[in-house]
N, C-alpha and C positions, 0 to 999 in steps of 0.2 A: 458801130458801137461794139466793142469788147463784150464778149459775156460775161458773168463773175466767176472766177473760180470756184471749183469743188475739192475738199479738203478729207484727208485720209488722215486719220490720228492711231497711234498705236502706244498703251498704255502698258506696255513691260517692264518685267522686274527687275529691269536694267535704266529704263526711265523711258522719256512719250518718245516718239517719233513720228513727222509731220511732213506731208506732202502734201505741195497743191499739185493741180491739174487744170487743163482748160477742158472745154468740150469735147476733144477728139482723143482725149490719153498725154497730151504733151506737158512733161515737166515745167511745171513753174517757178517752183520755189521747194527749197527742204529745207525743214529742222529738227533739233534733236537738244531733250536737257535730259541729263541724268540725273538719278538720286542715290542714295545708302543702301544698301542693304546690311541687316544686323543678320549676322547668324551667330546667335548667345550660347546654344549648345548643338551636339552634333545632330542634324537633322531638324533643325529648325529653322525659319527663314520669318522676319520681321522686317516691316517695313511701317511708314507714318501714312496714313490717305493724306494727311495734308500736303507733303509732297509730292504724291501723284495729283491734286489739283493745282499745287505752283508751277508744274514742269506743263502742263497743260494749258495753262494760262499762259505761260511763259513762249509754247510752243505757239501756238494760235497768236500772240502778238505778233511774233517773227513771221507767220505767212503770210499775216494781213498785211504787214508791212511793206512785204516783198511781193506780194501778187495780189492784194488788194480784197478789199470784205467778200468770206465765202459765201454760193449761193446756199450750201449744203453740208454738212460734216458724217462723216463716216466714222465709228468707232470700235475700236477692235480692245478685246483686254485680255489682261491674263486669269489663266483657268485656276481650280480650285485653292483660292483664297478664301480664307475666312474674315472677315471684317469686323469687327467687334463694336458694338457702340454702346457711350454708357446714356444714361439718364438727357444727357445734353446735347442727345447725337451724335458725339466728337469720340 
């Protein structure tokens, strides 16, 4: 019996990036969705969360597909963002 893969997700502000792996380090599967980045004035960087959850969902369909349900997900993101949420969570 196969193991299940273990799954490497990387949430930058260029968009996710997804690796599996099996138990010894051997590549199984990659993928990659990207999003927007707004920069409205100079030195400003804006982006939607809802994006970085559709590129992640979207990322993790693609590995399961191709290397089959994770046993484990790893997750990596980017640094000092601010997140803002209002009343609705959103």
């Amino acid at each position: 019996m196969t193991e299940a893969p273990l799954v490497g997700l990387d949430v930058g502000t260029s968009g996710v990036k997804g690796l599996a792996i099996d138990p010894e380090g051997t590549v199984l599967a990659r993928a990659e969705w990207g999003y927007p980045l707004s920069t409205p004035q100079p030195g400003w960087a804006e982006q939607d969360p809802a994006d970085w959850w559709e590129a992640t969902e979207a990322v993790l369909a693609q590995l399961q597909a191709d290397a089959g349900t994770p046993a484990g997900i790893g997750l990596s993101g980017q640094m000092h963002g601010l997140v803002a949420l209002d009343n609705g969570d959103r």
